[in-house]
C-alpha positions as CSV (number, residue, x, y, z in Angstrom):
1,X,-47.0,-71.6,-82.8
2,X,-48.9,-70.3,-80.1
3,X,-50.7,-67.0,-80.1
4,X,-51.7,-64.5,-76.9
5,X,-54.7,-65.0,-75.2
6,X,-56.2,-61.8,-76.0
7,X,-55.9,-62.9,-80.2
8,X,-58.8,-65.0,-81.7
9,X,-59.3,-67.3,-84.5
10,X,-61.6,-66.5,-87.4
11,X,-63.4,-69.4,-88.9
12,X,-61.1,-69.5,-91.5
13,X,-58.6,-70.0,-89.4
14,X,-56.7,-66.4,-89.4
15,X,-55.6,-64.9,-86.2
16,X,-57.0,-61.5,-85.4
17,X,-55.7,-59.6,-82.6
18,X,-57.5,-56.9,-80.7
19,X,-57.5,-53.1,-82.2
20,X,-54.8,-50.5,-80.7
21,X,-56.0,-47.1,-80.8
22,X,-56.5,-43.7,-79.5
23,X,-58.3,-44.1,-76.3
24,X,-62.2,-43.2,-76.6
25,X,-62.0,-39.6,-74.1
26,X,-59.7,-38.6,-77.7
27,X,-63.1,-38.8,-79.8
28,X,-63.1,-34.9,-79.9
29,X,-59.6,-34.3,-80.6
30,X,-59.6,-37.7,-83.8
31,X,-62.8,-36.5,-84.7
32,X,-61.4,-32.5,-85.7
33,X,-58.4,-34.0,-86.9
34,X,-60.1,-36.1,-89.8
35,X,-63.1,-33.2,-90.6
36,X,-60.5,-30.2,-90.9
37,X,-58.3,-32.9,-92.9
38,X,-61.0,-33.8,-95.0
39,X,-62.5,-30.6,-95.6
40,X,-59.4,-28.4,-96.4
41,X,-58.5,-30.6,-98.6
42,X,-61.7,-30.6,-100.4
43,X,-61.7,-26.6,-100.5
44,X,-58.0,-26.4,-101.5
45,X,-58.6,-28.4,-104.4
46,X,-61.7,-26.6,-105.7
47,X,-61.0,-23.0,-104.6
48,X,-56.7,-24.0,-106.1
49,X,-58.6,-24.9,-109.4
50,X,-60.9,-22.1,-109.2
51,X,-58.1,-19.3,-108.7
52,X,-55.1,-20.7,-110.7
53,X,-57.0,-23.2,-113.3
54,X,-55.8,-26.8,-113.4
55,X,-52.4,-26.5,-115.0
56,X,-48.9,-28.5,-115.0
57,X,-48.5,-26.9,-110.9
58,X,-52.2,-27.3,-109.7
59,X,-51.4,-30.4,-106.9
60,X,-48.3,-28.4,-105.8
61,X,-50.7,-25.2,-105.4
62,X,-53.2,-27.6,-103.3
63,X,-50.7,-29.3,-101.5
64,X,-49.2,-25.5,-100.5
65,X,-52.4,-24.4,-99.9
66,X,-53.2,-27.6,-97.9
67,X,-50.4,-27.1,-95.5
68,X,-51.4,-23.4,-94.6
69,X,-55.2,-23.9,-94.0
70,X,-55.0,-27.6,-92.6
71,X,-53.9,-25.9,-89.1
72,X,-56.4,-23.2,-89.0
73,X,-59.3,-25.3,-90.1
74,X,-58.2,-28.2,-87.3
75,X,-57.9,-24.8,-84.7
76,X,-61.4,-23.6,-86.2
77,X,-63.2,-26.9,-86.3
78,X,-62.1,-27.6,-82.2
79,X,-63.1,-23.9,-81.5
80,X,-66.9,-23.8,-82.6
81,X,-67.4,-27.3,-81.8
82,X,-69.6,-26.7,-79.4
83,X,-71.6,-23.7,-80.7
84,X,-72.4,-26.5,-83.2
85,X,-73.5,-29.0,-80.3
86,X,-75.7,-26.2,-79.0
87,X,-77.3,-25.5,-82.4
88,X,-77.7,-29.7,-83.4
89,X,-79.1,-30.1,-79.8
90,X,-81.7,-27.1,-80.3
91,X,-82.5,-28.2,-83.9
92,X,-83.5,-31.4,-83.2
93,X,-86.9,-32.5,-81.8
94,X,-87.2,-33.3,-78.0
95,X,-87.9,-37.0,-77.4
96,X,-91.5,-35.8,-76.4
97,X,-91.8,-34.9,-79.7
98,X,-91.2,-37.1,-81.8
C-alpha cells in the first residue's frame, strides 16, 4: 500500500499525515471562539449553581444558560480584544528594561 508523499512514517512504523486546520490569519477569530466557550461555560455552571442550587434540572439550567451567553461572550471577547492588547502591551516591561 502506498501512502502520499506529504504522509511520514513514525519509527514505529505508523503513518502520520500532515495537520488540516484553520489557516493561521484565523488565530483571532479560533482564539475568541475557545476563551468565550470556555469561560461561559465556567460562569454558567457556577453562577446556574449559585442562583438555582444543584438540583435534578441544574445541567439543563447551564446548558440554557450556556446557549444565551455563549454568543455575547464570543461578541464581547472579539470586541475588547484589543483594549486588552493595549493594556498587556503597556503593562509589560520594555525590552530595555528588563
Amino acid at each position: 500500500m502506498s501512502t502520499p508523499s506529504s504522509s511520514q512514517r513514525t519509527a514505529d512504523g505508523n503513518v502520520t499525515r500532515p495537520r488540516r486546520g484553520i489557516p493561521p490569519r484565523f488565530a483571532p477569530l479560533v482564539f475568541a471562539f475557545y476563551m468565550s466557550a470556555l469561560m461561559t461555560l465556567l460562569m454558567s455552571l457556577v453562577i446556574t449553581a449559585v442562583n438555582g442550587g444543584l438540583g435534578p434540572d441544574y445541567l439543563a439550567a447551564v446548558g440554557r444558560a450556556y446557549v444565551r451567553a455563549m454568543p455575547v461572550a464570543f461578541l464581547g471577547v472579539l470586541t475588547v480584544r484589543p483594549l486588552v492588547l493595549r493594556l498587556v502591551k503597556w503593562t509589560l516591561a520594555g525590552e530595555e528594561q528588563r
